[in-house]
N, C-alpha and C positions, 0 to 999 in steps of 0.2 A: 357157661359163657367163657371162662377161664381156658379152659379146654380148646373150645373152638379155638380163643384167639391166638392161644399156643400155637396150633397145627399152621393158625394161617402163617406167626412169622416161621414157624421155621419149616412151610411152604417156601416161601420169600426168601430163604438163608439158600437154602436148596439149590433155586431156582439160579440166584445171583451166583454162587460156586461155581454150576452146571456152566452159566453164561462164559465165567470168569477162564475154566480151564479147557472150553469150547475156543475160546477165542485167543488164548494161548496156543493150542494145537495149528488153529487154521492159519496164527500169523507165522510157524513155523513151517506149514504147509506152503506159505504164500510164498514165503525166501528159499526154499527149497526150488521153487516151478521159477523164480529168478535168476536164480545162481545155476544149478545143475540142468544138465538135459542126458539121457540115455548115453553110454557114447556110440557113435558108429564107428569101428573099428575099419581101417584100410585093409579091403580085400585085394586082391590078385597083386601083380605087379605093377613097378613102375613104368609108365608111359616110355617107346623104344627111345626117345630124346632124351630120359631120365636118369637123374643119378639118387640113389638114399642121400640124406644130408642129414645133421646134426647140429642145430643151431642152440646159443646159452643166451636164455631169458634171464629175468627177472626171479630167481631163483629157482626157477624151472629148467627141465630140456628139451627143446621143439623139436618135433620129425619133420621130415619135409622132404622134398625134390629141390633139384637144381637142375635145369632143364635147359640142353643147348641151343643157343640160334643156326638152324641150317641155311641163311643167311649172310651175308656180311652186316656186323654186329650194328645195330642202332640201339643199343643200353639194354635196361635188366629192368623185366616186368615183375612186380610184388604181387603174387595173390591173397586177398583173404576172406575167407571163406564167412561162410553165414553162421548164427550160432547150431546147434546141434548137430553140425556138418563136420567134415572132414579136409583136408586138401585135394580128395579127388574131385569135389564139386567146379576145381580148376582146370580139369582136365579139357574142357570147351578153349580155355584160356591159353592153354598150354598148345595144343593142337592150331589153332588161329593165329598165332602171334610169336611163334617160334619160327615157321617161316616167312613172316616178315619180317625177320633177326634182330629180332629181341629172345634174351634167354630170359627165362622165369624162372620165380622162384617160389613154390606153393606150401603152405606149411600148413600142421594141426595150431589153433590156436592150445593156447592154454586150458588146460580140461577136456578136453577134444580131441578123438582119434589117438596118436600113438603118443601123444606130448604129456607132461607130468603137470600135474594139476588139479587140481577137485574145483575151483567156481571160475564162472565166467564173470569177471569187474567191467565190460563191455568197453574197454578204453583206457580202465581207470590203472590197470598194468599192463595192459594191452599193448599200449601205445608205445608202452619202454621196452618191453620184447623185443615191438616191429624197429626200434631206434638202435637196437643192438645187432638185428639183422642186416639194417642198413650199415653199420660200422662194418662189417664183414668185403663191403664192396669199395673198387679203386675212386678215390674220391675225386676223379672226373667223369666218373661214372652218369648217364642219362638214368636217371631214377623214377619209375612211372608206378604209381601204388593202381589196384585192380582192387575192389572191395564190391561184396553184396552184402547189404542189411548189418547185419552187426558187423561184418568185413568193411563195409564203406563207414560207418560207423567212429571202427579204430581207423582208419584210412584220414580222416578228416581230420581226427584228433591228432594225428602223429603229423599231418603235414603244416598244423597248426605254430607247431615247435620246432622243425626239422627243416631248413633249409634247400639244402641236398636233395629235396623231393623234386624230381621238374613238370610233374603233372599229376591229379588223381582223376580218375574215373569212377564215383560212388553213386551204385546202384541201389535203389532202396533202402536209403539211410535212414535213420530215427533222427528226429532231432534234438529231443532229451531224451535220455534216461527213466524220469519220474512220469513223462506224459506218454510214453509210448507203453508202461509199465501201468499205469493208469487205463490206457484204452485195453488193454489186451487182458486185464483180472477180471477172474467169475463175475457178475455180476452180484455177488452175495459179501464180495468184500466191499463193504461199506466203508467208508473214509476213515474213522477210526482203524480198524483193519488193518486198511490196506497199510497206514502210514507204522503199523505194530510191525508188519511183516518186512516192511523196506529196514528199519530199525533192527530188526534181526538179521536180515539179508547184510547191514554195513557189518554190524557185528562177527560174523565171523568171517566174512572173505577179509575184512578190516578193508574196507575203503568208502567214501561217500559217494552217494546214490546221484547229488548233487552235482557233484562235481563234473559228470560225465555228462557236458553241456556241450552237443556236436554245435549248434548255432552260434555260441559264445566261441569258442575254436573255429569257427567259420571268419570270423571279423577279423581274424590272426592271419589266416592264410594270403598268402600272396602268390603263386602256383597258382597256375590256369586250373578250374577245374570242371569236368563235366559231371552233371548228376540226370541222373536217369531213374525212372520212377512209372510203374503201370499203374494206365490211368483209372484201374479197376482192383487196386491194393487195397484190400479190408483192411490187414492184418495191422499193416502200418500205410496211413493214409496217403497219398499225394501232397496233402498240408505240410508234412513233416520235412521233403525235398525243397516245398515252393519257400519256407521259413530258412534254408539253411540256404536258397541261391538270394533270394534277399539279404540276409549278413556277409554276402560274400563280394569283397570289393574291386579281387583281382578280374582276369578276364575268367569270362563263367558262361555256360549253358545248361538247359537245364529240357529234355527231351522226357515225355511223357507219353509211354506206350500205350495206343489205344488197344480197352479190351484187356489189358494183360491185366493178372492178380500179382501174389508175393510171389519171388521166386520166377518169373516168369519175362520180366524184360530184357535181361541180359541177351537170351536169346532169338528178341527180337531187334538187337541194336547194334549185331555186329558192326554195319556199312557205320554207323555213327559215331564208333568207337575208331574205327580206324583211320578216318578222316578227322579224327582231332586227336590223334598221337602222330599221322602225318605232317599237322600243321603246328605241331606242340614241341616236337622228339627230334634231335638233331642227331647224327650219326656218331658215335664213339667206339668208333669201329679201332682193334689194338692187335 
């Protein structure tokens, strides 16, 4: 009897270990598939409009383009791109909007493409990058930010604090951090889990998960802004655009592609975009 009851605790001893450094692994699994993504390195050249550029983050160094207006000048387009993307996903942006003279400006975020970096803070240093970029231009400058998904993201949050912004256009933005992070885990990360792996995830990029509240930074803004959103977005829902044009007090639109998934409005809302940087965009033509 002694025997049995042996085997069963340390059955039980076993068992709880196995649990214990099973779920140590997968919350470092879970922060890992938050922070990092594969990089996609920039292939060929830059766009005939384009110049190499080198912009200084937040202790980082951005790659990027500076792209001229063939145009007479009406200010300077911001791109930023989605996570695991690059700055050529600008290239739509670049080609459309360069002649209608705005020059742009398309860069790697931080961790991404050719820029120095290992995690992606979605905002949380993001946003102080995109704020040193903007330092870089003449401060009568017409300033319009261009963001998809985690681009519109930091786009929201920097125009939150930044003045100098005179419009954003954010395409499939999240509205937190924690809930878009939330929707988008295995289904095996249970709450416990999930909330081990965000706690790792602060940990080493060092910044909070919390903090990066695009809705709470939405009630800051004062910038016209448009948000755009397919009506057919798994990945990050419709909810998530409808919650950040509700906090948002300035003038605001909010354009829902029908049929479209992630990644897929932008190129369905050219005419929409450019009739609200028409009636947004003043000329800073020098």
């Amino acid at each position: 009897m002694r025997n049995i009851l042996l085997k069963v605790v340390l059955a039980a001893a076993a068992v709880i270990i196995i649990g214990v450094l099973v779920s140590s692994q997968l919350g470092s699994v879970g922060a890992n598939m938050l922070l990092t993504r594969n990089r996609r390195h920039v292939a060929g050249p830059a766009p005939e409009t384009c110049q190499d550029a080198t912009f200084t983050g937040v202790e980082v160094r951005l790659k990027g383009w500076r792209c001229r207006a063939s145009m007479p000048r009406r200010g300077t387009i911001i791109y930023l791109h989605g996570i695991g993307s690059n700055r050529t996903a600008g290239t739509g942006v670049i080609q459309k909007f360069t002649t209608r003279g705005f020059e742009v400006i398309a860069y790697d975020s931080r961790g991404h493409g050719e820029s120095d970096g290992k995690f992606a803070t979605y905002g949380f240093y993001e946003k102080e990058d995109l704020r040193r970029i903007v330092d870089t231009l003449p401060p009568e400058e017409s300033i319009v930010l261009i963001g998809t998904s985690f681009g519109a993201a930091v786009s929201l949050q920097a125009a939150a604090e930044d003045r100098r912004i005179r419009t954003v256009i954010a395409a499939e933005s999240f509205a937190d951090l924690r809930s878009v992070a939330r929707h988008r885990a295995p289904r095996y990360f249970v709450e416990p889990l999930f909330e081990r792996a965000l706690r790792i995830a602060e940990e080493r990029a060092r910044f909070s998960v919390d903090a990066v509240d695009v809705v709470r930074a939405a009630a800051r803004i004062t910038a016209p802004v448009l948000l755009i959103h397919g009506a057919d977005d798994f990945d990050t829902p419709p909810s998530h655009s409808q919650r950040i044009f509700d906090a948002l007090t300035g003038p605001k639109r909010l354009v829902l592609v029908p049929h479209a998934r992630h990644n897929q409005s932008v190129s369905n809302s050219w005419q929409e975009m450019e009739s609200w940087l028409d009636a947004h965009v003043t000329s800073t033509e020098r």
